[in-house]
TIBALO-868787 format. One line per 8 residues: their letters; for each residue x, y, z of C-alpha. Coordinates in pm, 1 decimal. Example, Ala and Ser with C-alpha at 12.3 -4.5 7.8 and 13.67 -1.06 7.14 Angstrom:
TIBALO-868787
as	1230.0:-450.0:780.0 | 1367.0:-106.0:714.0
***
This chain:
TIBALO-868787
xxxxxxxx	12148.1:11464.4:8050.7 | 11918.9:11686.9:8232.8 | 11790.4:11543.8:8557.5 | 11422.0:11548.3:8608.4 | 11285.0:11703.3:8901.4 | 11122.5:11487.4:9168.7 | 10745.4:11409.0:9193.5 | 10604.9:11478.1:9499.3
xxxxxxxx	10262.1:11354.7:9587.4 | 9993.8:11467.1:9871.7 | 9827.0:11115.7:9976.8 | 9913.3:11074.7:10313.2 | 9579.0:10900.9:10380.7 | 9478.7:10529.2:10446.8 | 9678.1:10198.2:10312.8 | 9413.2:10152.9:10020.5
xxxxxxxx	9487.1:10532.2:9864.0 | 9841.8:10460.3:9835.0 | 9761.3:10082.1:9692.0 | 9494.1:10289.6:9408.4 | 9750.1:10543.0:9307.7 | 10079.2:10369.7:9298.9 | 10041.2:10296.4:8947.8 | 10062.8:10676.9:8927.5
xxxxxxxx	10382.1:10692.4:9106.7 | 10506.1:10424.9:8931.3 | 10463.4:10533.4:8605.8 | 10672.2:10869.2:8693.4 | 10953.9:10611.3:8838.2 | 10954.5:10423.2:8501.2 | 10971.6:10775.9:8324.6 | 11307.3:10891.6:8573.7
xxxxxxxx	11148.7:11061.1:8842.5 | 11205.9:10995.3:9186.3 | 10844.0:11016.6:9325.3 | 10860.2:11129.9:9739.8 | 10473.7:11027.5:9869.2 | 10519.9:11158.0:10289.7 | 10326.4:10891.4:10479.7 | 10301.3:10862.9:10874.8
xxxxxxxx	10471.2:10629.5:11058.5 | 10228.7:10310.8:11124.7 | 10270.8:10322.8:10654.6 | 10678.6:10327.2:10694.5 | 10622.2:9930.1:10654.0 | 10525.9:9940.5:10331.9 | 10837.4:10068.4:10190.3 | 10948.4:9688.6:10080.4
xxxxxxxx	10661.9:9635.0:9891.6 | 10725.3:9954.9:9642.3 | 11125.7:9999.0:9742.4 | 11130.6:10233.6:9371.8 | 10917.7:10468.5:9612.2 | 11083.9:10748.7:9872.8 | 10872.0:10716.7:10156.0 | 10960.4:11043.6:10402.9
xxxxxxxx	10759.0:11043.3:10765.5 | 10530.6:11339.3:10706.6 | 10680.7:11534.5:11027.1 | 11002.8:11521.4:10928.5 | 10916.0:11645.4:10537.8 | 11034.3:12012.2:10528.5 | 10746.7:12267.3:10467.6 | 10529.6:11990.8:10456.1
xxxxxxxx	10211.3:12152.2:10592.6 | 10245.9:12402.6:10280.9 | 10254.8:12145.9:10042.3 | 9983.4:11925.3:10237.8 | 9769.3:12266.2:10163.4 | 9833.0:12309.3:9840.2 | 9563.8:12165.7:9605.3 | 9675.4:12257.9:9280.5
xxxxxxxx	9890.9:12060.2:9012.3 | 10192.7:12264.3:9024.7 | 10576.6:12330.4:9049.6 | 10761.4:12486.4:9228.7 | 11192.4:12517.9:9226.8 | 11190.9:12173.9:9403.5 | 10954.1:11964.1:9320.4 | 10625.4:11886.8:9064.5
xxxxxxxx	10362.6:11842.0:9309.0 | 10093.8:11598.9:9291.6 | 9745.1:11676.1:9517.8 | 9598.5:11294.4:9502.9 | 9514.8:11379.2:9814.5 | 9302.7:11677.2:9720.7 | 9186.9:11810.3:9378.7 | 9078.9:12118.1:9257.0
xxxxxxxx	8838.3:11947.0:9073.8 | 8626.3:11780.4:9324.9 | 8472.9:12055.3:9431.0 | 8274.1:11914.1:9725.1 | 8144.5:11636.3:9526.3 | 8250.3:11319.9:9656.4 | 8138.6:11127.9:9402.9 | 8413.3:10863.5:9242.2
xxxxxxxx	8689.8:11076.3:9389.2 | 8909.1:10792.5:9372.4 | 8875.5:10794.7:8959.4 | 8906.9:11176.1:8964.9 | 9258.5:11110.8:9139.1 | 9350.1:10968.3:8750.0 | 9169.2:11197.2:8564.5 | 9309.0:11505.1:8689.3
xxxxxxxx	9647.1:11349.7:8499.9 | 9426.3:11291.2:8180.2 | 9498.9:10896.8:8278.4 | 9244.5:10601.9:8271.3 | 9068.1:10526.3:8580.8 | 9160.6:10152.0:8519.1 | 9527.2:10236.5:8480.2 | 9565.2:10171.4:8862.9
xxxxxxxx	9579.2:9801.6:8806.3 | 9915.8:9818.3:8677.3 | 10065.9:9840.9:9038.1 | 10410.6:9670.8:9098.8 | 10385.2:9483.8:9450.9 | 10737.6:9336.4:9608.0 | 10643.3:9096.4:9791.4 | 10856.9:8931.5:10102.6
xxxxxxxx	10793.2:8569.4:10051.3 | 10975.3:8499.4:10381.5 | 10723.2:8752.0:10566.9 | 10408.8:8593.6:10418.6 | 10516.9:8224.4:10502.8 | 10652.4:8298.5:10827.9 | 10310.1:8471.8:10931.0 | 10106.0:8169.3:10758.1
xxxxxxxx	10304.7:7945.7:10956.1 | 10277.0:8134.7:11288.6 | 9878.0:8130.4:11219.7 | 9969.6:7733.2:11255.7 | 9826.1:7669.7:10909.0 | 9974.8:7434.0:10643.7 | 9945.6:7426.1:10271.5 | 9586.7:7212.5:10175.4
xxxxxxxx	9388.9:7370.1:10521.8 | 9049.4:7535.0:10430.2 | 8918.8:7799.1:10592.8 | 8755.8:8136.2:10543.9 | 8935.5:8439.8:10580.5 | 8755.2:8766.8:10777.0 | 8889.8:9102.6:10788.2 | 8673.3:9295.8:10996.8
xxxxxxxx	8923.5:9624.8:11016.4 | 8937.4:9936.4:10810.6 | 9137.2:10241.4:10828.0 | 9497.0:10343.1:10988.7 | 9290.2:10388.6:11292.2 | 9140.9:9997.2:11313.2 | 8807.4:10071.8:11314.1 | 8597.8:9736.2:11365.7
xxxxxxxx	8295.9:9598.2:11269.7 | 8126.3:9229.8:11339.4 | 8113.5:9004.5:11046.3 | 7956.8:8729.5:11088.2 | 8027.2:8381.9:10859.2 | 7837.6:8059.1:10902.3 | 8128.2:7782.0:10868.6 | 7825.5:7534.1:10692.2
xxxxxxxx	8128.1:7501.0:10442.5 | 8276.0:7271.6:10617.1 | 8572.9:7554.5:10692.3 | 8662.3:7685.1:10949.2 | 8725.6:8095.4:11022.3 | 9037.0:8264.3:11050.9 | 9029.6:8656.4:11133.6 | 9334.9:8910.7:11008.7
xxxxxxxx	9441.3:9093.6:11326.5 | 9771.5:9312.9:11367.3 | 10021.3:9044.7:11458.2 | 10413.1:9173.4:11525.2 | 10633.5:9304.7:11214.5 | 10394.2:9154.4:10952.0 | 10189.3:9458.0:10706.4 | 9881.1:9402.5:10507.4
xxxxxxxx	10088.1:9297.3:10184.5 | 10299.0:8967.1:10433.6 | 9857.0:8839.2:10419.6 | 9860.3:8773.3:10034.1 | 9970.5:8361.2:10069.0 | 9675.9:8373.6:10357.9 | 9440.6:8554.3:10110.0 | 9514.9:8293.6:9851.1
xxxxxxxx	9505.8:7971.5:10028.3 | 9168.9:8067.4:10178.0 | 8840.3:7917.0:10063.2 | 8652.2:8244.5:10135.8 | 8772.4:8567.1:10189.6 | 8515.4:8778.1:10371.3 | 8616.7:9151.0:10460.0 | 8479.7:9534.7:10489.5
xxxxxxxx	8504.3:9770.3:10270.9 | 8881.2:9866.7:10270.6 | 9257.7:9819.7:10134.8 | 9198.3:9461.0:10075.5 | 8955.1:9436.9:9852.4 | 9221.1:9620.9:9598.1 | 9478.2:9325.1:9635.7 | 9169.7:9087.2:9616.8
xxxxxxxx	9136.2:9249.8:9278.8 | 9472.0:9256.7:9135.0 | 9547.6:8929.2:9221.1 | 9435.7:8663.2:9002.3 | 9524.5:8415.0:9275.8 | 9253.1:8492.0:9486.7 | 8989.9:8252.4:9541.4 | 8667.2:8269.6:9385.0
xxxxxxxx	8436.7:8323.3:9660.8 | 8468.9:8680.5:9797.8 | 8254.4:8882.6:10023.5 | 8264.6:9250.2:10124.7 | 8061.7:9429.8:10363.1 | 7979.7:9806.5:10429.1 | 8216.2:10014.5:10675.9 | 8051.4:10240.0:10919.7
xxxxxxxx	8181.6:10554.9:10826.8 | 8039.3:10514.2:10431.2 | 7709.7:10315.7:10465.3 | 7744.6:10127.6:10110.7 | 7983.9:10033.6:9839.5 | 7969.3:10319.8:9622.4 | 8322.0:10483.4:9672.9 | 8505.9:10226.0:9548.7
xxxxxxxx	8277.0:9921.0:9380.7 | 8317.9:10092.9:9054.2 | 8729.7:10066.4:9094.1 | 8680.8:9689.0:9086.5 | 8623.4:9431.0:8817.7 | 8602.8:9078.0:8957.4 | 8288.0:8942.2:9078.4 | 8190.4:9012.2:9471.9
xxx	7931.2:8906.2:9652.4 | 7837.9:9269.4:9840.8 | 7666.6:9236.3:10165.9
***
Protein backbone atom coordinates (compact mmCIF):
# COMPACT_ATOMS: atom_id res chain seq x y z
CA UNK A 1 0.00 0.00 0.00
CA UNK A 2 1.39 3.30 -0.85
CA UNK A 3 1.99 5.53 2.13
CA UNK A 4 0.57 8.97 1.96
CA UNK A 5 2.71 11.80 2.43
CA UNK A 6 2.34 13.92 5.57
CA UNK A 7 0.21 17.12 5.86
CA UNK A 8 1.91 19.86 7.08
CA UNK A 9 0.08 22.95 8.16
CA UNK A 10 1.28 26.79 8.74
CA UNK A 11 -0.96 27.92 11.90
CA UNK A 12 1.36 28.57 14.43
CA UNK A 13 -0.86 31.38 15.78
CA UNK A 14 -3.14 31.72 18.93
CA UNK A 15 -5.02 28.65 20.88
CA UNK A 16 -8.44 29.55 19.07
CA UNK A 17 -6.81 29.06 15.26
CA UNK A 18 -5.72 25.69 16.07
CA UNK A 19 -9.28 24.91 17.99
CA UNK A 20 -11.15 26.43 14.28
CA UNK A 21 -9.04 24.33 12.02
CA UNK A 22 -8.54 21.05 13.70
CA UNK A 23 -11.41 19.65 12.02
CA UNK A 24 -9.16 20.22 8.99
CA UNK A 25 -6.38 18.29 10.38
CA UNK A 26 -8.51 15.83 11.50
CA UNK A 27 -10.15 15.00 8.57
CA UNK A 28 -6.57 14.33 6.79
CA UNK A 29 -5.83 11.95 10.03
CA UNK A 30 -9.11 10.03 9.37
CA UNK A 31 -8.04 9.88 5.56
CA UNK A 32 -4.14 8.34 6.65
CA UNK A 33 -2.17 11.29 6.84
CA UNK A 34 -0.09 12.17 9.57
CA UNK A 35 -0.82 15.98 9.83
CA UNK A 36 2.59 17.93 11.58
CA UNK A 37 0.94 21.63 12.70
CA UNK A 38 4.64 23.39 14.39
CA UNK A 39 3.32 25.32 17.39
CA UNK A 40 5.56 27.23 20.06
CA UNK A 41 6.16 26.05 23.21
CA UNK A 42 3.50 27.74 25.78
CA UNK A 43 0.77 25.31 22.79
CA UNK A 44 3.02 21.96 23.51
CA UNK A 45 0.11 21.38 26.24
CA UNK A 46 -2.35 20.81 24.03
CA UNK A 47 -0.99 17.76 22.54
CA UNK A 48 -3.43 15.46 24.91
CA UNK A 49 -6.34 16.99 23.78
CA UNK A 50 -5.71 16.04 19.84
CA UNK A 51 -2.88 13.11 20.62
CA UNK A 52 -3.82 11.95 16.50
CA UNK A 53 -1.90 15.39 15.94
CA UNK A 54 2.24 15.73 15.62
CA UNK A 55 2.84 18.76 17.38
CA UNK A 56 6.80 19.82 16.52
CA UNK A 57 8.15 23.18 18.55
CA UNK A 58 8.44 25.56 15.62
CA UNK A 59 12.38 26.12 16.31
CA UNK A 60 13.23 22.86 16.19
CA UNK A 61 11.05 22.15 12.68
CA UNK A 62 13.76 21.90 9.95
CA UNK A 63 13.51 24.70 7.25
CA UNK A 64 10.73 25.91 9.04
CA UNK A 65 11.04 29.64 8.26
CA UNK A 66 10.71 28.51 4.42
CA UNK A 67 7.69 26.80 4.91
CA UNK A 68 6.31 29.53 7.50
CA UNK A 69 6.84 31.82 4.15
CA UNK A 70 5.34 29.93 1.87
CA UNK A 71 1.68 30.90 1.17
CA UNK A 72 0.69 28.69 -1.44
CA UNK A 73 -1.17 25.19 -1.33
CA UNK A 74 1.59 23.08 -2.46
CA UNK A 75 3.99 20.01 -2.34
CA UNK A 76 6.96 19.55 -2.19
CA UNK A 77 9.22 15.88 -1.91
CA UNK A 78 8.28 15.90 1.84
CA UNK A 79 5.35 17.12 2.64
CA UNK A 80 1.67 18.66 1.23
CA UNK A 81 1.70 21.93 2.79
CA UNK A 82 -1.16 23.64 4.22
CA UNK A 83 -0.94 27.84 4.61
CA UNK A 84 -4.02 28.19 7.27
CA UNK A 85 -1.93 30.49 8.47
CA UNK A 86 -1.77 32.58 5.33
CA UNK A 87 -3.72 32.36 2.02
CA UNK A 88 -3.17 33.45 -1.25
CA UNK A 89 -6.53 34.34 -1.37
CA UNK A 90 -6.94 36.92 1.22
CA UNK A 91 -5.36 39.34 -0.42
CA UNK A 92 -5.28 42.05 2.27
CA UNK A 93 -8.84 41.67 3.00
CA UNK A 94 -9.39 40.62 6.38
CA UNK A 95 -12.70 40.04 6.13
CA UNK A 96 -13.99 36.35 7.49
CA UNK A 97 -10.44 35.08 7.12
CA UNK A 98 -11.19 32.47 9.47
CA UNK A 99 -13.98 30.93 6.82
CA UNK A 100 -11.51 31.53 3.96
CA UNK A 101 -9.09 29.11 5.99
CA UNK A 102 -11.99 26.27 4.76
CA UNK A 103 -12.68 27.52 1.61
CA UNK A 104 -9.36 27.55 0.20
CA UNK A 105 -9.87 23.43 0.62
CA UNK A 106 -13.34 23.80 -1.21
CA UNK A 107 -14.72 22.72 2.53
CA UNK A 108 -17.75 24.24 4.44
CA UNK A 109 -17.08 26.97 6.75
CA UNK A 110 -19.27 25.06 9.36
CA UNK A 111 -17.24 21.90 8.91
CA UNK A 112 -15.00 23.12 11.86
CA UNK A 113 -17.51 21.92 14.37
CA UNK A 114 -16.61 18.47 13.84
CA UNK A 115 -13.44 18.82 16.12
CA UNK A 116 -12.41 15.72 18.23
CA UNK A 117 -11.40 17.09 21.84
CA UNK A 118 -9.58 14.40 24.40
CA UNK A 119 -10.29 15.50 27.28
CA UNK A 120 -8.26 14.66 30.76
CA UNK A 121 -11.06 14.18 33.15
CA UNK A 122 -8.49 13.91 35.98
CA UNK A 123 -7.01 17.48 34.89
CA UNK A 124 -10.42 19.20 34.79
CA UNK A 125 -11.57 17.81 38.29
CA UNK A 126 -8.39 18.24 39.92
CA UNK A 127 -8.35 22.06 38.82
CA UNK A 128 -12.25 22.38 39.81
CA UNK A 129 -11.36 21.04 43.01
CA UNK A 130 -8.24 23.18 43.61
CA UNK A 131 -10.63 26.33 42.72
CA UNK A 132 -12.33 24.80 46.11
CA UNK A 133 -15.62 24.37 44.25
CA UNK A 134 -18.01 21.37 44.59
CA UNK A 135 -20.58 19.95 42.28
CA UNK A 136 -24.21 22.16 42.88
CA UNK A 137 -22.00 25.77 43.59
CA UNK A 138 -23.24 28.67 41.33
CA UNK A 139 -21.25 31.12 40.16
CA UNK A 140 -20.33 33.07 37.06
CA UNK A 141 -17.41 32.35 35.17
CA UNK A 142 -15.07 35.52 33.67
CA UNK A 143 -12.34 35.15 31.32
CA UNK A 144 -10.89 38.39 30.87
CA UNK A 145 -7.59 37.04 28.77
CA UNK A 146 -6.97 36.70 25.10
CA UNK A 147 -4.07 35.73 23.11
CA UNK A 148 -0.70 33.55 23.78
CA UNK A 149 0.51 36.80 25.08
CA UNK A 150 -2.41 37.31 28.04
CA UNK A 151 -3.57 40.37 27.06
CA UNK A 152 -6.26 41.67 29.71
CA UNK A 153 -9.15 43.55 29.79
CA UNK A 154 -11.73 44.51 32.86
CA UNK A 155 -15.02 42.81 32.74
CA UNK A 156 -17.15 43.74 34.92
CA UNK A 157 -20.36 41.34 36.25
CA UNK A 158 -22.93 42.45 38.77
CA UNK A 159 -23.40 39.16 41.05
CA UNK A 160 -27.47 40.45 41.47
CA UNK A 161 -27.81 36.64 40.54
CA UNK A 162 -27.35 35.62 43.58
CA UNK A 163 -23.74 34.01 42.24
CA UNK A 164 -20.89 34.67 42.95
CA UNK A 165 -17.66 35.37 40.33
CA UNK A 166 -14.96 33.17 39.60
CA UNK A 167 -12.12 34.48 37.09
CA UNK A 168 -9.93 31.84 34.73
CA UNK A 169 -6.29 32.74 35.44
CA UNK A 170 -3.12 30.55 34.42
CA UNK A 171 -2.94 28.19 37.36
CA UNK A 172 0.15 25.38 37.27
CA UNK A 173 0.01 22.38 34.58
CA UNK A 174 -3.72 22.95 33.80
CA UNK A 175 -4.47 24.31 29.67
CA UNK A 176 -7.56 25.98 28.47
CA UNK A 177 -9.25 22.51 27.51
CA UNK A 178 -8.62 21.05 31.87
CA UNK A 179 -11.61 24.54 32.23
CA UNK A 180 -14.45 22.65 30.32
CA UNK A 181 -16.16 20.92 33.85
CA UNK A 182 -15.66 24.79 35.20
CA UNK A 183 -17.30 26.13 31.96
CA UNK A 184 -20.16 23.76 32.44
CA UNK A 185 -21.00 23.90 36.02
CA UNK A 186 -21.09 27.70 35.80
CA UNK A 187 -24.31 29.71 35.83
CA UNK A 188 -22.79 32.39 33.54
CA UNK A 189 -19.94 32.31 31.54
CA UNK A 190 -18.75 35.82 30.74
CA UNK A 191 -15.46 36.17 28.55
CA UNK A 192 -13.64 38.35 25.62
CA UNK A 193 -13.51 37.69 22.47
CA UNK A 194 -11.12 34.63 22.19
CA UNK A 195 -10.45 30.66 22.16
CA UNK A 196 -13.26 30.11 24.47
CA UNK A 197 -16.01 31.17 22.96
CA UNK A 198 -15.25 28.15 20.28
CA UNK A 199 -15.54 25.42 23.11
CA UNK A 200 -18.57 27.48 24.44
CA UNK A 201 -19.92 26.63 21.03
CA UNK A 202 -19.18 23.10 20.49
CA UNK A 203 -20.23 22.09 23.64
CA UNK A 204 -23.76 21.49 24.18
CA UNK A 205 -23.07 21.38 27.91
CA UNK A 206 -22.56 24.85 28.31
CA UNK A 207 -24.92 26.84 30.17
CA UNK A 208 -27.37 28.98 28.66
CA UNK A 209 -26.40 32.33 29.69
CA UNK A 210 -23.23 33.46 27.84
CA UNK A 211 -21.61 36.77 27.44
CA UNK A 212 -18.71 37.95 25.25
CA UNK A 213 -17.09 41.18 25.12
CA UNK A 214 -14.81 43.02 22.53
CA UNK A 215 -10.85 42.53 22.77
CA UNK A 216 -8.73 45.55 22.36
CA UNK A 217 -6.81 44.71 19.52
CA UNK A 218 -10.27 44.10 17.18
CA UNK A 219 -12.83 46.66 18.51
CA UNK A 220 -16.06 44.36 17.78
CA UNK A 221 -17.20 40.87 17.09
CA UNK A 222 -16.95 40.67 13.51
CA UNK A 223 -13.95 38.21 13.01
CA UNK A 224 -15.39 35.48 14.43
CA UNK A 225 -19.40 36.04 15.45
CA UNK A 226 -20.26 34.62 12.13
CA UNK A 227 -18.18 31.16 13.09
CA UNK A 228 -20.72 30.71 15.88
CA UNK A 229 -24.26 29.44 16.11
CA UNK A 230 -25.58 29.45 19.68
CA UNK A 231 -27.14 32.41 21.09
CA UNK A 232 -24.67 35.16 22.90
CA UNK A 233 -25.40 37.98 24.53
CA UNK A 234 -22.47 40.44 22.80
CA UNK A 235 -21.42 43.29 24.88
Amino acid sequence: MKIKKPILINQPGNIGDLIHIMAIAQDYVNRGHEVIIPVPVQLLSIRKNFPTINFPLINEFPDWYYYENNNNCNEDDKYILLPLGKSPFWNGDSNRNMLKKYNILNLSGDMWRNVKITRDYDAENKLFNQLGLKEGDKYNLINEYYKNTFEKISISVNTQNGCKNLYINRIGEYNLFDWLKTMENAQSIHTVGTAIVFLMDVFNSMPNDMHIYPRGDLGNHGTYDYLLNKKYIYH
